[in-house]
C-alpha positions in Angstrom: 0.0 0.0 0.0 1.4 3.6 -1.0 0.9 6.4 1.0 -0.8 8.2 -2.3 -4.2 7.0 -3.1 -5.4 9.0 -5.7 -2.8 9.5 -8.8 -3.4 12.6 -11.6 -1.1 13.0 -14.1 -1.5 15.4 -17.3 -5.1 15.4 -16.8 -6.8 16.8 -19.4 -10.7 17.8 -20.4 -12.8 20.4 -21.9 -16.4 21.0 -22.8 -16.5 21.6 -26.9 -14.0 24.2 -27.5 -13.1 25.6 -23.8 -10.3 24.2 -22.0 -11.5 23.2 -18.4 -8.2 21.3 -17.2 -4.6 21.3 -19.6 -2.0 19.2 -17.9 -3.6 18.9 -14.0 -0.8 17.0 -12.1 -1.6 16.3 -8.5 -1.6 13.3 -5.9 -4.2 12.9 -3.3 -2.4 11.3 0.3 -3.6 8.4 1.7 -5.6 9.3 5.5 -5.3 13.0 4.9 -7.4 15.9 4.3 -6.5 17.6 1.1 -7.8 20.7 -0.3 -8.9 22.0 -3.8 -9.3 25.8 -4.0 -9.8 27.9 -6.9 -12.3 30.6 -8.3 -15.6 29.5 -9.4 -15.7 28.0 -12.6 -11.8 27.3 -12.2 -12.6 23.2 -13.0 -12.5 22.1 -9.4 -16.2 19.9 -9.7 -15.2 18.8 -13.2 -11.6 17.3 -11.4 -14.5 15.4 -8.9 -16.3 14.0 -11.6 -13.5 12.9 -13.6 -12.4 11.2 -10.0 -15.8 9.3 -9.7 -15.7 8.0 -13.3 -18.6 10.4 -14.3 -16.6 11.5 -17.2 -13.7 10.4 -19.1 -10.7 12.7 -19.6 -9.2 14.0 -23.4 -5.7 13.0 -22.0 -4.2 11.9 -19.0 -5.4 9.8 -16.4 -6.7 9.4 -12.5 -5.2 6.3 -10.8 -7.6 6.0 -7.5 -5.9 3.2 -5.4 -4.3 1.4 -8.0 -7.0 1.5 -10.4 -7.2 4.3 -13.5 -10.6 5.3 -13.3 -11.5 5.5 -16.8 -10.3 2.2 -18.0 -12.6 0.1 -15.6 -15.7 -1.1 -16.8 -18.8 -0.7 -15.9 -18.7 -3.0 -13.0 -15.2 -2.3 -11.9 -16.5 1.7 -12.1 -19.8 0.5 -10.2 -17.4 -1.4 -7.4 -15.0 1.9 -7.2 -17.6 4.1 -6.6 -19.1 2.0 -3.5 -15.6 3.2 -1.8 -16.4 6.8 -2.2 -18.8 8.8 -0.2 -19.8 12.1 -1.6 -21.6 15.6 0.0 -23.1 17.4 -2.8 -23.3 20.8 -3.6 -26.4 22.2 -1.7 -27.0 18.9 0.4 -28.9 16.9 -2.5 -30.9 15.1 0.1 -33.9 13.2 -1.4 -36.5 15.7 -0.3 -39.2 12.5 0.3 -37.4 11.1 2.5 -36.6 11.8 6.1 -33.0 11.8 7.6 -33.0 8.2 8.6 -34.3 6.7 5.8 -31.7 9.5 3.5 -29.0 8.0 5.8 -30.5 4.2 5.8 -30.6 4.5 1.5 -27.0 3.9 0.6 -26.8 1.2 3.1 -29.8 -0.6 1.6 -28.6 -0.4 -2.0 -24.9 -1.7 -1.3 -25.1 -4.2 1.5 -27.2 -7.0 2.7 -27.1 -5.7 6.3 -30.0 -6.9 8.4 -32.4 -3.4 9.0 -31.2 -3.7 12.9 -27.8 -3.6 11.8 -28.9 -0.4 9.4 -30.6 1.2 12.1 -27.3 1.2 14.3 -25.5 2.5 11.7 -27.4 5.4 11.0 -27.9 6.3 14.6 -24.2 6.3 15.2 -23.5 8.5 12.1 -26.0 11.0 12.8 -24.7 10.9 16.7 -21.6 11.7 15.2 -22.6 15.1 13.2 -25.0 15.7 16.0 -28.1 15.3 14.9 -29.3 11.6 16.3 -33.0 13.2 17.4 -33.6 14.7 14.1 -33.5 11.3 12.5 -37.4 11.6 12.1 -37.5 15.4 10.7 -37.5 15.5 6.7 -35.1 17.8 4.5 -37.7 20.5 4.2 -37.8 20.7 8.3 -33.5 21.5 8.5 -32.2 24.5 8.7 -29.4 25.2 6.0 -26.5 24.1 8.5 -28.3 20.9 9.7 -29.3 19.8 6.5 -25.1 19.8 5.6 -24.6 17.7 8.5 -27.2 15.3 7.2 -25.4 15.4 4.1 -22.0 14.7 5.8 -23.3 12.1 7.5 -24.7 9.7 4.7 -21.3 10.8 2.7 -19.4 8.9 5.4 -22.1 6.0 6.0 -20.4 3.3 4.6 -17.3 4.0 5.8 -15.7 4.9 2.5 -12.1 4.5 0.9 -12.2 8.3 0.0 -15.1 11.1 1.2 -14.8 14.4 -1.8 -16.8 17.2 -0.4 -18.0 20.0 -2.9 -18.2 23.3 -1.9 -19.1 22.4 1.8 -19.4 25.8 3.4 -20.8 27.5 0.7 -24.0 29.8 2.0 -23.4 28.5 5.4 -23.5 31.3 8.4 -20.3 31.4 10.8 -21.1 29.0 13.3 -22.9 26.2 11.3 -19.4 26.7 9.0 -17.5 26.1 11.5 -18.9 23.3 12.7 -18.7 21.5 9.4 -15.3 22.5 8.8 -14.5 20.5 12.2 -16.9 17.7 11.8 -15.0 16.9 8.2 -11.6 17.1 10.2 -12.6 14.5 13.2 -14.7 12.1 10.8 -11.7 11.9 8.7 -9.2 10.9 11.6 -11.9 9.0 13.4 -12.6 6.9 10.2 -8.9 7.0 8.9 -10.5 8.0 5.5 -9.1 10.1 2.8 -11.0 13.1 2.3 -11.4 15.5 -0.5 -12.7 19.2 -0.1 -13.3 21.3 -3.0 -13.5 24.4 -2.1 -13.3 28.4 -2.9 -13.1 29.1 0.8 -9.5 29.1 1.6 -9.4 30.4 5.4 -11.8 27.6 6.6 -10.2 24.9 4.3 -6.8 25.8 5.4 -7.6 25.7 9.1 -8.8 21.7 8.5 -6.6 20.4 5.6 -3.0 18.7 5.7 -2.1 19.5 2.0 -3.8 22.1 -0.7 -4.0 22.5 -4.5 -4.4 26.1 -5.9 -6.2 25.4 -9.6 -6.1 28.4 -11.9 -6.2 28.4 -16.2 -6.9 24.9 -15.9 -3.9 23.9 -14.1 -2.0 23.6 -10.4 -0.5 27.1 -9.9 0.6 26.1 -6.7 0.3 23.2 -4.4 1.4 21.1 -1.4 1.5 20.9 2.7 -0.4 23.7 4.1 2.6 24.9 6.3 3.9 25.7 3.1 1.1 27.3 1.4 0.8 29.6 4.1 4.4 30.6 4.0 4.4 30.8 0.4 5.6 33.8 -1.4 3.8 32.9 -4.9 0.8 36.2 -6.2 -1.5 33.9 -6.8 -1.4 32.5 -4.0 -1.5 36.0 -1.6 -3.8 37.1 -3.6 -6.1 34.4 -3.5 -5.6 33.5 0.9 -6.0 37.6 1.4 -8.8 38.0 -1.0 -6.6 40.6 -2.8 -8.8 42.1 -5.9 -5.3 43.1 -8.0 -3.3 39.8 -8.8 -3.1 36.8 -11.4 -6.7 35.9 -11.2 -8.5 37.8 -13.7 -11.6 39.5 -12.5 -12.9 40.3 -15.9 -13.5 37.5 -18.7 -11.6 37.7 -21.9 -13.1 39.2 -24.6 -12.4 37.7 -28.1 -13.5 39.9 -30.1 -14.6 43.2 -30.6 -18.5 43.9 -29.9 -20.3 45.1 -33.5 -20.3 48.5 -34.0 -24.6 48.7 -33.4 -24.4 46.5 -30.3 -26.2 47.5 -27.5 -26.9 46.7 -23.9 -30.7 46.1 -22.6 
């Protein structure tokens, strides 16, 4: 066993004509947190789905514990993705059901575990993020910081090989951020799990995460331990932890060419 589980090397993929990733070179450590950061639309979800196998690079390839992710077939890619729990942007709780039976789901669909066995289970997790007597309430019932918790929860419910959070703390007030910053950082060393968080947040991410990867024009403008991204010297990444508006992040999107000479805004 190496202490890197997830391999990327010259990663590349782009929707049509517009690069998204040219060249992403990174590797993931095995029982650490490990952070993605980069402006919206920077290609941090896209590096996610080309993790989980939900799309297949132009170039380039993800090795995820041994295994290139976009070489397996369908029931190697179906057996992979048992190994990884996932919180979704905005929660994606299934709004029918309640929290147990959100939490109970993934458990029914990939084991043959007696329901008292399931029941357990999904007590202890929710006990773990805090919320063991809302196991009755439905999604619609949770405030915006529970309902993450919820989400956190079932990401770790099977006890995954790797846990990839995306965008955890966005719209999220002080304290329920907080919270979810810490719960990722104790699940993760409770579990001895590998977890991803993809992020634009730096301060909270960087308070939680052993190692971080600054994306930027589709590839790694900076990266490694966290010590050392604090220290570093590099603009992009000042600009980017101090939330600096002058720097090498463009704020303004390229124009390619010149607007007609009748053009007009509504």
């Amino acid at each position: 066993m190496t202490d890197t589980l997830i391999e990327i090397r010259d990663l590349k993929f782009a929707y049509g004509e517009r690069v998204v990733l040219d060249g992403i070179h990174l590797d993931i450590p095995r029982g650490k947190v490990t952070a993605i950061l980069g402006a919206s639309g920077c290609g941090k979800t896209t590096l996610l789905r080309l993790i989980g196998g939900q799309a297949r690079p132009a170039a380039g390839h993800v090795r995820l514990d041994g295994r290139v992710v976009h070489e397996l077939n369908n029931t190697e890619l179906y057996r992979l993705r048992r190994e990884i729990g996932r919180m979704f942007q905005e929660s994606g709780l299934f709004t029918d059901l309640s929290v147990y039976e959100n939490l109970a789901f993934p458990l029914r669909e990939h084991t043959d575990l007696p329901e008292d066995m399931i029941r357990d289970l999904v007590l202890m997790k929710l006990h773990a993020v805090g919320l063991r007597g809302a196991h009755g309430l439905m999604p619609g019932e949770l405030s915006g910081g529970m309902a993450r918790r919820v989400a956190l929860a079932r990401a770790i419910v099977l006890d995954p090989l790797l846990a990839v959070y995306d965008e955890p703390f966005s719209g999220l007030d002080p304290i329920s951020l907080n919270v979810i910053a810490n719960l990722i950082r104790r699940l993760n060393d409770a579990l001895q799990t590998t977890s991803i968080v993809v992020t634009y947040d730096v301060s909270e991410s960087l308070k939680i995460a052993d190692y971080a990867y600054f994306i930027d024009g589709g590839k790694v403008v900076a990266g490694g331990p966290v010590a050392e991204i604090q220290a570093s010297r590099d603009p992009f990444v000042d600009q980017f932890i101090h939330a600096l508006p002058q720097g090498p992040v463009a704020f303004r999107y390229p124009a390619r060419r010149p607007l007609p000479a009748d053009f007009a805004l509504a």
